[in-house]
C-alpha positions as CSV (number, residue, x, y, z in Angstrom):
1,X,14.5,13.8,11.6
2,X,15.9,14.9,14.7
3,X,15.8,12.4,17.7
4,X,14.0,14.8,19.9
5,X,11.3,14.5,17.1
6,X,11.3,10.5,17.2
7,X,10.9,10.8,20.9
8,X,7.9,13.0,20.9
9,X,6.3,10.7,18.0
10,X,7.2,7.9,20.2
11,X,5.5,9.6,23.1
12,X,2.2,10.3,20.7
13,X,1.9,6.0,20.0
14,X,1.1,4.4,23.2
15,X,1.8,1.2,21.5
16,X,5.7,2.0,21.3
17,X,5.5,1.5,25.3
18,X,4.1,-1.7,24.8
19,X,6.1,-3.6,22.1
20,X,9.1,-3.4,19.4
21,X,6.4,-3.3,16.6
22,X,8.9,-3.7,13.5
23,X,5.1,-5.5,11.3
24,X,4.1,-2.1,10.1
25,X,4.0,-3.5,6.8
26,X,1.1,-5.0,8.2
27,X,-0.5,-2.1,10.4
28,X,1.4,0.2,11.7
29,X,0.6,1.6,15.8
30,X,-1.9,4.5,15.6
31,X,-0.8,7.6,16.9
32,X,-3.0,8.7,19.7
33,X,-4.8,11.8,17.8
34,X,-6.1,9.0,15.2
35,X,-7.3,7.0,17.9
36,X,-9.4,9.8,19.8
37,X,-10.4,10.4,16.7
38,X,-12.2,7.3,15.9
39,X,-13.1,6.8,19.8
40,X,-15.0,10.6,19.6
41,X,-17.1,9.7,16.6
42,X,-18.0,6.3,17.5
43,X,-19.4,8.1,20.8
44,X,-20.9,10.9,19.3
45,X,-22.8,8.2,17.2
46,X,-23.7,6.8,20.6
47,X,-25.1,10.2,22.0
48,X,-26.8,11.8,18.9
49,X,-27.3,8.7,16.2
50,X,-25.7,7.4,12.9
51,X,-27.1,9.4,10.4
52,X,-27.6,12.8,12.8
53,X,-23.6,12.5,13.6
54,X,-22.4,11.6,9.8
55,X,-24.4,14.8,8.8
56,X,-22.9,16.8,11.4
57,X,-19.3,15.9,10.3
58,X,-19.8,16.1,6.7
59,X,-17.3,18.9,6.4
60,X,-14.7,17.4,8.1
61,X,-15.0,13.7,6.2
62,X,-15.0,16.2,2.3
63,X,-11.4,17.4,4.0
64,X,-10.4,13.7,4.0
65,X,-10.1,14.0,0.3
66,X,-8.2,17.0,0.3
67,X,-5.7,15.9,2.5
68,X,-5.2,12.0,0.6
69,X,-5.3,14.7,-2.5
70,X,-2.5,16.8,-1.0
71,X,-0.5,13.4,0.1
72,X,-0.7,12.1,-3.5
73,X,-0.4,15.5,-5.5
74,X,-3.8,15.8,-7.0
75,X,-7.3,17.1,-6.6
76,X,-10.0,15.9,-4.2
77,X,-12.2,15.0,-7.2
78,X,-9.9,12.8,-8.3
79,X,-9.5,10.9,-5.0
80,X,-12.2,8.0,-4.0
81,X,-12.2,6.4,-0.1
82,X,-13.2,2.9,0.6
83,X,-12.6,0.5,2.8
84,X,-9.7,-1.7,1.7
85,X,-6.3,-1.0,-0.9
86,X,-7.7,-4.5,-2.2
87,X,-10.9,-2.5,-2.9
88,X,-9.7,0.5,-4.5
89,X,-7.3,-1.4,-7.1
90,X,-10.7,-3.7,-7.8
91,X,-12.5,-0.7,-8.4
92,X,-10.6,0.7,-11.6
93,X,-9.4,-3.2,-12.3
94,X,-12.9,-4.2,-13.0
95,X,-13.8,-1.3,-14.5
96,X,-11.9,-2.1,-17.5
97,X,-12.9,-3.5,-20.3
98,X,-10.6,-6.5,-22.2
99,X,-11.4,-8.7,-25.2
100,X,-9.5,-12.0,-26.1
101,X,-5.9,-11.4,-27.2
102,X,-5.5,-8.5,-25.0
103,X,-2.4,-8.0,-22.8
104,X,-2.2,-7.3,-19.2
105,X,1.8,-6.6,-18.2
106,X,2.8,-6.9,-14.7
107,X,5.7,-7.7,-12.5
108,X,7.6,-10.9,-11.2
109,X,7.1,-9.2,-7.4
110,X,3.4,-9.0,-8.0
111,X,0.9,-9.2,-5.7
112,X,-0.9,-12.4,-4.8
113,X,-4.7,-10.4,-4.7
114,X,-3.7,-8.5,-8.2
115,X,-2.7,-11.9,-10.1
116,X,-6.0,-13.6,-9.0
117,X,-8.1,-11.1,-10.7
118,X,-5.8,-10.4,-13.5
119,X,-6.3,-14.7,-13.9
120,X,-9.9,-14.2,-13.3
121,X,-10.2,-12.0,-15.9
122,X,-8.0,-13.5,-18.4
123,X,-10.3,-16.7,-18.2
124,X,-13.5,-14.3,-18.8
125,X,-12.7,-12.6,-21.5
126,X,-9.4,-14.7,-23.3
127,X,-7.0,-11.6,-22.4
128,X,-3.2,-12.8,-21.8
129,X,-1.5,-12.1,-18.8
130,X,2.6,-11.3,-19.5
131,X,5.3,-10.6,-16.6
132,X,7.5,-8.4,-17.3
133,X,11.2,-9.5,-16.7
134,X,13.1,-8.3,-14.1
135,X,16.8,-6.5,-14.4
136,X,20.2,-7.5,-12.5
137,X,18.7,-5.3,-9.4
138,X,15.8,-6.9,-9.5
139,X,13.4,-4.5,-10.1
140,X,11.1,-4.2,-13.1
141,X,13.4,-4.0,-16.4
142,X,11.9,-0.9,-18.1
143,X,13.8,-1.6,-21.5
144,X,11.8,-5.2,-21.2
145,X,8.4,-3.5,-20.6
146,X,8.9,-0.7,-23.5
147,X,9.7,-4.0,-25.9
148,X,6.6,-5.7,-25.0
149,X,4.1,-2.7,-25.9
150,X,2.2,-2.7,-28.5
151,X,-1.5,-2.0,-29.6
152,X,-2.7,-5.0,-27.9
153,X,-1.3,-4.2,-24.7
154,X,-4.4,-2.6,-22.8
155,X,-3.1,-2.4,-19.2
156,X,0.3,-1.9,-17.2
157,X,-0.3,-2.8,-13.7
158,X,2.3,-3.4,-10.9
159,X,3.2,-3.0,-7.3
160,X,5.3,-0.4,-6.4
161,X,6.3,-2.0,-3.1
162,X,6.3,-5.8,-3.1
163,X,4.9,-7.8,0.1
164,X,7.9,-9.4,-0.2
165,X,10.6,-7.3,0.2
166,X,12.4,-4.2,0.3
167,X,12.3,-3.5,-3.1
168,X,11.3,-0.4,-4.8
169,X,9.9,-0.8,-8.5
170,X,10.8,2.5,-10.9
171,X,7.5,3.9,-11.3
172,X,8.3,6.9,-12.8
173,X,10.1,5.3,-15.4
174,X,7.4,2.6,-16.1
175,X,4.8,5.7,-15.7
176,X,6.6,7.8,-18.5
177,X,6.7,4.4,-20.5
178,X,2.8,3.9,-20.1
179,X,2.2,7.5,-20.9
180,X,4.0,7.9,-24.3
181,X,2.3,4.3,-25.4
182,X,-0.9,5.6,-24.3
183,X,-1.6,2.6,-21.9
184,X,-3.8,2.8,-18.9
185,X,-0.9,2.4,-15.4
186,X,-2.3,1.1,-12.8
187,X,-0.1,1.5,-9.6
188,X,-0.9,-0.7,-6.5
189,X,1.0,1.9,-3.7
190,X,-0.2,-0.3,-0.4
191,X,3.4,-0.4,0.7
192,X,4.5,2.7,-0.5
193,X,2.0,5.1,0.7
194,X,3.1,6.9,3.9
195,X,6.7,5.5,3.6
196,X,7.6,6.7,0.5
197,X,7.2,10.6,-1.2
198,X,4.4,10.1,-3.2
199,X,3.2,12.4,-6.6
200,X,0.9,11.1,-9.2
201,X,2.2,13.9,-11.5
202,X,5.8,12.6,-11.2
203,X,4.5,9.0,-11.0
204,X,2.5,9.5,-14.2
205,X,-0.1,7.0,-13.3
206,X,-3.3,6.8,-14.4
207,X,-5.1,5.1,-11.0
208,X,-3.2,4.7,-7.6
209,X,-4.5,2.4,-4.8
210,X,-3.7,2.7,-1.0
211,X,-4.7,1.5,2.4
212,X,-5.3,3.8,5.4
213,X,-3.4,0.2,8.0
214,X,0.5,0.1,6.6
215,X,2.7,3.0,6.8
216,X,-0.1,5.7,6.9
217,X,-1.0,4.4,10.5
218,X,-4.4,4.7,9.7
219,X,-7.1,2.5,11.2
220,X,-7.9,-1.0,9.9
221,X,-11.1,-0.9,7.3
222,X,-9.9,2.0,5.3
223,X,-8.2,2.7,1.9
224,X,-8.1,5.0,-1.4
225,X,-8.2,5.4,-4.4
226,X,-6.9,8.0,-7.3
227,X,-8.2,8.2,-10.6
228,X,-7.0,10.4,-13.3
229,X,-10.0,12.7,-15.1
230,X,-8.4,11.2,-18.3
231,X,-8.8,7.6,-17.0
232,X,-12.0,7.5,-14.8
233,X,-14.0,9.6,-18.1
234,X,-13.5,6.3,-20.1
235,X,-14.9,4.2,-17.3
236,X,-18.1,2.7,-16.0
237,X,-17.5,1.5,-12.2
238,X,-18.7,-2.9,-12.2
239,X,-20.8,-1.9,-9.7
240,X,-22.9,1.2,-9.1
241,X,-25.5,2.6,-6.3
242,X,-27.0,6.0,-5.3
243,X,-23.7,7.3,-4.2
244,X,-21.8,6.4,-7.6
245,X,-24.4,7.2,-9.3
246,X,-27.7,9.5,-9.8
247,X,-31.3,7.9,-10.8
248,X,-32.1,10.6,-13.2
249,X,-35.5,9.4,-14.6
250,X,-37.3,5.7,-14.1
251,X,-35.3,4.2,-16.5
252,X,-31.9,6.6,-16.9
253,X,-29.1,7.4,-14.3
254,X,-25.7,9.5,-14.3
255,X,-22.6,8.6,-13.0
256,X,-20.7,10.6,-10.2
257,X,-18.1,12.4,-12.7
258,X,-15.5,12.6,-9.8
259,X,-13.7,9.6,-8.6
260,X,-16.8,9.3,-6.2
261,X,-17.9,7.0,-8.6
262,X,-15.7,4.3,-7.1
263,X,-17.3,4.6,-3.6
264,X,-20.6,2.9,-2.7
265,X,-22.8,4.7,-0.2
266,X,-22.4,3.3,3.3
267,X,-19.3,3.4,5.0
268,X,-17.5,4.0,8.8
269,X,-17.1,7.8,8.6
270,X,-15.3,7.1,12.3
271,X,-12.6,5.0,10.4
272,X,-12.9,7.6,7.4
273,X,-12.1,10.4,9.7
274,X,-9.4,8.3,11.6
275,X,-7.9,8.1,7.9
276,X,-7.7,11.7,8.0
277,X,-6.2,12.3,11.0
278,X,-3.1,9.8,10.1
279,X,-2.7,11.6,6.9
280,X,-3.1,14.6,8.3
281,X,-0.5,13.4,11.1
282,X,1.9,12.2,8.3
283,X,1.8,15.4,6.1
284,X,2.7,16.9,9.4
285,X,5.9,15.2,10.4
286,X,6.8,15.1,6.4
287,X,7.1,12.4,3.7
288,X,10.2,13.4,2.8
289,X,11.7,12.9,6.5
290,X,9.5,10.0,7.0
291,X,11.2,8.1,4.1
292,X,14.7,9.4,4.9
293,X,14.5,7.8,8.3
294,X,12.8,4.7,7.4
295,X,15.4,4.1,4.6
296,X,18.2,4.7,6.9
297,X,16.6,2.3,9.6
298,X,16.5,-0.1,7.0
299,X,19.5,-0.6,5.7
300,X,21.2,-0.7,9.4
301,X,18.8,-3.6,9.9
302,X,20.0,-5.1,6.9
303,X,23.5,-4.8,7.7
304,X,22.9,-6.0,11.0
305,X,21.3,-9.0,10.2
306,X,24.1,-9.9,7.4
307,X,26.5,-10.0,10.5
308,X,24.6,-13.0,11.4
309,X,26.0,-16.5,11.2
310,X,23.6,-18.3,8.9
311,X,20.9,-16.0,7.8
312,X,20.1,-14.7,4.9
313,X,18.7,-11.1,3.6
314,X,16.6,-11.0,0.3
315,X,15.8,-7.8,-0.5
316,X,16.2,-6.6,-4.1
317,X,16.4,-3.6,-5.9
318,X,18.6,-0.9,-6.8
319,X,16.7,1.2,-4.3
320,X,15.2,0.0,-1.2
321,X,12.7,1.1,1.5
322,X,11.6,0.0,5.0
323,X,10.7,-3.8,4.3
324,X,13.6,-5.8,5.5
325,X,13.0,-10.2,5.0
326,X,15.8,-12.6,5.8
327,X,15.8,-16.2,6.6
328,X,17.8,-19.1,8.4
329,X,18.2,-22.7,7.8
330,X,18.3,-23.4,11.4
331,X,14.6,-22.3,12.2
332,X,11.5,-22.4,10.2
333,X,10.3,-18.6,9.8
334,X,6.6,-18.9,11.5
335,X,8.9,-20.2,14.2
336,X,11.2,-17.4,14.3
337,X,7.9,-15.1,14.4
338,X,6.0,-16.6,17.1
339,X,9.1,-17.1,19.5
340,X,10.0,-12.9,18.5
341,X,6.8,-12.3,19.4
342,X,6.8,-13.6,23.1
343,X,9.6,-11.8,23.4
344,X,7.4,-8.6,22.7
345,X,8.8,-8.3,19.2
346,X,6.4,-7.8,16.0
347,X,7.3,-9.4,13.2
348,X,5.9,-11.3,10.0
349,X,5.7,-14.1,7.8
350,X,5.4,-13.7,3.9
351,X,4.8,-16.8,2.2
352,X,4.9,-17.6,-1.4
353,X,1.0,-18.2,-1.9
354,X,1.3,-14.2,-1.4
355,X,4.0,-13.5,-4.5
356,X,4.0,-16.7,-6.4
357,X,6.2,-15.4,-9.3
358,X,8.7,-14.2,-7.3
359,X,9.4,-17.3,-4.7
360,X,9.2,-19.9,-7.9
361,X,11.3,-17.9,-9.9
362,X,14.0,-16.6,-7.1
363,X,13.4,-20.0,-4.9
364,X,13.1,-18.4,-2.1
365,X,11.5,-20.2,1.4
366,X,9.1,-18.4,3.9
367,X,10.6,-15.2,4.5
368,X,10.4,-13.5,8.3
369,X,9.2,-9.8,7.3
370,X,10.6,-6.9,9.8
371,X,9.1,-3.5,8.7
372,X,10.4,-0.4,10.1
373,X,8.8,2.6,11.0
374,X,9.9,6.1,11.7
375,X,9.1,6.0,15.4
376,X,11.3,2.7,16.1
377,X,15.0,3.1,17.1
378,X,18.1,2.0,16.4
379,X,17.7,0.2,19.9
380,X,14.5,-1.6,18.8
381,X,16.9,-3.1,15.6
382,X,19.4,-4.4,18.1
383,X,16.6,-6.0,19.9
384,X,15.5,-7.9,17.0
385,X,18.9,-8.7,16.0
386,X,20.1,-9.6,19.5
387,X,17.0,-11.8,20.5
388,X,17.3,-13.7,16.6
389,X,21.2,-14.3,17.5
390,X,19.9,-16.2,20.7
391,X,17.5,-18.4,19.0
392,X,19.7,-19.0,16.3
393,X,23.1,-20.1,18.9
């Protein structure tokens, strides 16, 4: 990516004059295009009416799908849009059907959200939850995962980019592993998506979850779903209304036989447009620059911070992506947060309620979270780094 390009990318995200946003594992700054777009809607629905302006834009919301399809590598009938990536993965989750004695395998990075269910569930219907053990990386051991399956393994489902970290699980591998068992692979992509080159034919998933906030720089209130034809075919959605579903006769119905059948009926088409737009936006600039960059950004942060007396960076994996955590003895890390933040620099906290496994098993204390972005600088790191160095002497 050239640096006239960041500049002009820079100049399109009025935020970047504004702050050193380095949370955009959080939510990303918009470009502006995705907020007109939003803006526009939400007035035409002022001018003309709800209903009037979601018919009139009907066209452009079905080219939503195609472009999530063409950011994923599929087909628009395989791609549902909702309002959450905690949605989405819910929406094939539930959808599945387990019986006592059946396994679920995930990761040690899970996801605090995904374990709750996958706990939920367990206690409902007497299924076993197994993590998978990790390798000397730190990633998910693929040689551990192909010794655990068996028949009674009915589900593989697992993060591809941890909250916690910079850590990017093999999902290819643990796809082709999935695929010659014949187990269902569930891949929660909320980190990965729009950071990351993402295809579900190399991937080998069978369901792929996503939010519109993170590295898409999408608006808030959106996410997506894809669901194989050979997965969603064996499923009946938890919950269904007249968009999922038809009501055929007074006491028959059909279901959607696209991956609409995930969606429910109402939604903000302004934020489902907006969604567009950042795809649209990051097809545009490229996924395969985008992650190039935001790698490289990464790993100078990394080093950066290691130069630092005292603190400590914990990011695993024998690749690694644009989420960079680190911490310090001398300062708590919501206190290293707020004090970067009034000094107009965007950070996080991740905390071990969010990645249970993970923090028990590695030991590891609230973690300060800096996500990079394509559009930050090598000048924005040095800011971060320089500002931590004060608080810390």
């Amino acid at each position: 990516m050239r640096n006239e390009d960041v500049l002009r990318y820079r100049a399109e995200t009025p935020g970047c004059a504004e702050v050193v946003h380095l949370n955009n594992a959080g939510a990303a700054l918009p470009p502006e295009p995705v907020v007109q777009t939003v803006i526009e809607y939400l007035r035409e629905e002022a001018r003309r009416g709800g209903y009037e302006t979601a018919a009139a834009a009907q066209d452009r919301v079905q080219g939503v799908y195609a472009s999530v399809a063409r950011l994923l590598g599929a087909e628009a009938d395989d791609i549902a849009l909702t309002d959450n990536a905690t949605r989405s993965w819910q929406a094939v989750f539930y959808a599945l059907r387990f019986e006592p004695g059946d396994r679920i395998l995930t990761s040690r990075s899970e996801y605090a959200s995904n374990v709750i269910s996958y706990l939920q569930v367990a206690r409902r219907t007497g299924a076993v939850v197994e993590v998978v053990a990790d390798d000397e990386t730190g990633q998910v051991d693929v040689a551990d995962l192909r010794r655990r399956l068996d028949s009674r393994v009915k589900l593989i489902s697992m993060n591809h980019v941890p909250t916690q970290g910079g850590l990017v699980n093999p999902a290819e591998e643990i796809g082709e592993a999935a695929a010659e068992a014949g187990v269902p692979f569930l891949l929660d992509a909320c980190q990965s998506a729009g950071q990351l080159d993402l295809d579900v034919r190399r991937l080998r998933c069978d369901a792929l979850s996503g939010t519109g906030r993170k590295y898409l720089r999408g608006p808030r209130g959106t996410g997506f779903l894809y669901v194989s034809p050979r997965l969603r075919e064996r499923l009946e959605p938890a919950t269904l209304d007249l968009h999922s579903a038809t009501w055929t006769a007074p006491d028959e119905y059909e279901i959607q036989p696209s991956a609409k059948r995930f969606e429910v009926w109402e939604r903000n088409f302004g934020l489902t447009l907006g969604l567009g737009a950042a795809v649209d936006y990051a097809l545009a600039v490229g996924l395969p620059a985008i992650e190039e960059r935001v790698t490289a950004l990464a790993a100078s942060l990394r080093e950066q911070l290691s130069e630092l007396d005292s603190v400590t960076v914990h990011d695993q994996g024998a690749r690694k992506c644009g989420l960079v955590t680190f911490s310090t003895p001398r300062l708590p890390a919501l206190e290293i947060k707020e004090r970067l933040g009034k000094a107009g620099i965007n950070t996080s906290v991740t905390q071990r309620t969010s990645a249970q496994y993970d923090f028990t098993d590695r030991g590891l204390p609230d973690l300060v979270r800096a996500s990079v972005h394509y559009y930050n600088t090598e000048d924005e790191l040095r800011q971060l780094t320089g500002e931590l160095a004060r608080l810390l002497s």
